[in-house]
Backbone as CSV, one residue per row, in Angstrom:
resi,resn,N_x,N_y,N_z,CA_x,CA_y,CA_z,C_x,C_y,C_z
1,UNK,-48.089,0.592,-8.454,-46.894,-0.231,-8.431,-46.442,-0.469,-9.876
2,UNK,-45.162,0.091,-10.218,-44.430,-0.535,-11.593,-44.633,-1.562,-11.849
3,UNK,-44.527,-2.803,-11.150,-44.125,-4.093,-11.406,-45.236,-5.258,-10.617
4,UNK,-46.203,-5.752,-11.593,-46.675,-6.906,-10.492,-46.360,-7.765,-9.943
5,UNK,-46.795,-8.384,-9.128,-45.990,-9.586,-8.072,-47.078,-10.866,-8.346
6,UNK,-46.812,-11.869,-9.163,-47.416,-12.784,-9.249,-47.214,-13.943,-8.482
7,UNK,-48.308,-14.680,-7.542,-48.369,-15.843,-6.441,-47.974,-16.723,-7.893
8,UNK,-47.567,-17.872,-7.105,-47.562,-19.524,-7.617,-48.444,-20.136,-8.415
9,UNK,-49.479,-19.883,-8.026,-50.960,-20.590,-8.887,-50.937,-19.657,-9.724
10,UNK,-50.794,-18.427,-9.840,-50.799,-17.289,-10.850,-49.904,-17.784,-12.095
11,UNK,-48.793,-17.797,-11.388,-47.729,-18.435,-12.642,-48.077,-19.482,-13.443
12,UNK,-48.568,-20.431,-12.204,-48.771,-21.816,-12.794,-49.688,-21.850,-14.071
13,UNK,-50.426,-21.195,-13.790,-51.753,-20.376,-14.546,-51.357,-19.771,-15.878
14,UNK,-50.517,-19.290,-15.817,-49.989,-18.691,-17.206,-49.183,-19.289,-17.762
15,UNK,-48.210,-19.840,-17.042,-47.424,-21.383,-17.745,-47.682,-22.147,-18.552
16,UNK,-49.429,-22.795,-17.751,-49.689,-24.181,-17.696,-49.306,-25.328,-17.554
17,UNK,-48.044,-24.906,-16.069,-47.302,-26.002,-15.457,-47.684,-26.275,-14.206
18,UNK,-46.850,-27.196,-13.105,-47.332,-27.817,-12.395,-46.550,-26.792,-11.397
19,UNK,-46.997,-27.017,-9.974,-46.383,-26.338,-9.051,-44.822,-26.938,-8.743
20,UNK,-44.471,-28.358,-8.920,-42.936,-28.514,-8.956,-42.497,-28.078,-9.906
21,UNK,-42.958,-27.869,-10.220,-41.997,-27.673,-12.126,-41.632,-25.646,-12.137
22,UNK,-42.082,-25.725,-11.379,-42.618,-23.743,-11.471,-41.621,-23.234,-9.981
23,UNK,-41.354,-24.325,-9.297,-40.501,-24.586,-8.343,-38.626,-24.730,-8.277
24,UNK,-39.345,-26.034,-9.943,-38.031,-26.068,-10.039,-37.153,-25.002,-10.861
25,UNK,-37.732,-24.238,-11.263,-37.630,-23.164,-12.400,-36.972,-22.034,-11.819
26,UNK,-37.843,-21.860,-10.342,-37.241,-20.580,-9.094,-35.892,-21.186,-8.597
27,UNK,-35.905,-22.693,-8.448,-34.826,-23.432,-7.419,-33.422,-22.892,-8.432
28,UNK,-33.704,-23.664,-9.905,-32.524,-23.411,-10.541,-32.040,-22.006,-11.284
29,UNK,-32.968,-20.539,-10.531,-32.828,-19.575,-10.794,-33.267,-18.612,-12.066
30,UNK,-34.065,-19.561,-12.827,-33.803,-19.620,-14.309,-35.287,-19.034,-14.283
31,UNK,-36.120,-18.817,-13.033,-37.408,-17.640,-12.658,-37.038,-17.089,-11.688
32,UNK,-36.831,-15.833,-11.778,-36.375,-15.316,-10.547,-37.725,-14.957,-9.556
33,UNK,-37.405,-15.037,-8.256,-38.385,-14.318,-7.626,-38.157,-13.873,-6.043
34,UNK,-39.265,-13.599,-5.095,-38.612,-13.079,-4.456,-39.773,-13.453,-3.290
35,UNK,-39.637,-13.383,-1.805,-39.833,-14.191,-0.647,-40.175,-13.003,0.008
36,UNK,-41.519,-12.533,0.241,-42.001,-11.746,1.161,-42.946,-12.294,2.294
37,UNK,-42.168,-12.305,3.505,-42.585,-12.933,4.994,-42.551,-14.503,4.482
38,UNK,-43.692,-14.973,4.293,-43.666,-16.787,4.383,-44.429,-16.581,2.371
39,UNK,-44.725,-15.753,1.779,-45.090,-15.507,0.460,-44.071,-15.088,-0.663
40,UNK,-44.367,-16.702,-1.391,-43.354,-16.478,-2.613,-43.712,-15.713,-3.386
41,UNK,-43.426,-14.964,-4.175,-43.825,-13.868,-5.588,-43.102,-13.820,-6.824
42,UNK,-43.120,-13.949,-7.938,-42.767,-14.056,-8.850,-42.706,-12.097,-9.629
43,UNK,-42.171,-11.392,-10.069,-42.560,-10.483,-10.716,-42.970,-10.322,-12.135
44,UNK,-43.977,-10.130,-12.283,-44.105,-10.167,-13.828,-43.423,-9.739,-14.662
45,UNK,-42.677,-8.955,-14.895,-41.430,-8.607,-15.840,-40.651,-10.175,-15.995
46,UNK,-40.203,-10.681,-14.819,-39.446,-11.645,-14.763,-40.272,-12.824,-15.402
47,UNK,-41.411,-13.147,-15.316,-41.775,-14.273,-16.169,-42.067,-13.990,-17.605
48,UNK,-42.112,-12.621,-17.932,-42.115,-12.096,-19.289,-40.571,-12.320,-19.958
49,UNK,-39.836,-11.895,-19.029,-38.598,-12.249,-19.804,-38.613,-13.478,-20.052
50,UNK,-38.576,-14.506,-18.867,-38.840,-15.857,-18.813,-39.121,-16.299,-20.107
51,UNK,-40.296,-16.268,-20.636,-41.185,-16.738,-21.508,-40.408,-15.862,-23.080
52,UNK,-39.848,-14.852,-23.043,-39.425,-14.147,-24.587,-37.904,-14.860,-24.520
53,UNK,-37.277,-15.308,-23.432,-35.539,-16.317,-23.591,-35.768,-17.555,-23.859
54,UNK,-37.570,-18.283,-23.467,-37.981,-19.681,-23.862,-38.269,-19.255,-25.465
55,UNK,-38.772,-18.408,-25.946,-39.019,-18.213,-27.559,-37.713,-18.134,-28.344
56,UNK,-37.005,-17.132,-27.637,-35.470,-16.914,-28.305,-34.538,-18.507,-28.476
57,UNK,-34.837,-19.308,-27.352,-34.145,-20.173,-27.741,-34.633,-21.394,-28.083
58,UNK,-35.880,-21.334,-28.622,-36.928,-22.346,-29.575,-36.611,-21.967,-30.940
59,UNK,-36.284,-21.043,-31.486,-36.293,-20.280,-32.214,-34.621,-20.404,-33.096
């Protein structure tokens, strides 16, 4: 698979945020991810970008 699919606690995990907060992040689009059967997934590309647009705009 090109692209991994990271669960919730996974994210949370690499964050070191809370599960609302990692929630609210998907809610306001600003993590994209994606809903397979009743399983949320995050893609890792997408929290990589995530995390290099949080540096870009610390920066």
């Amino acid at each position: 698979m090109a692209d991994e699919l990271l669960t919730i606690p996974e994210v949370m995990a690499r964050l070191r945020l809370g599960r609302s907060t990692v929630y609210d992040l998907i809610r306001s689009r600003r993590l994209p991810s994606l809903t397979i059967g009743r399983a949320r997934r995050v893609p890792a590309r997408a929290l990589r970008d995530f995390i290099d647009d949080q540096i870009g705009e610390a920066a």
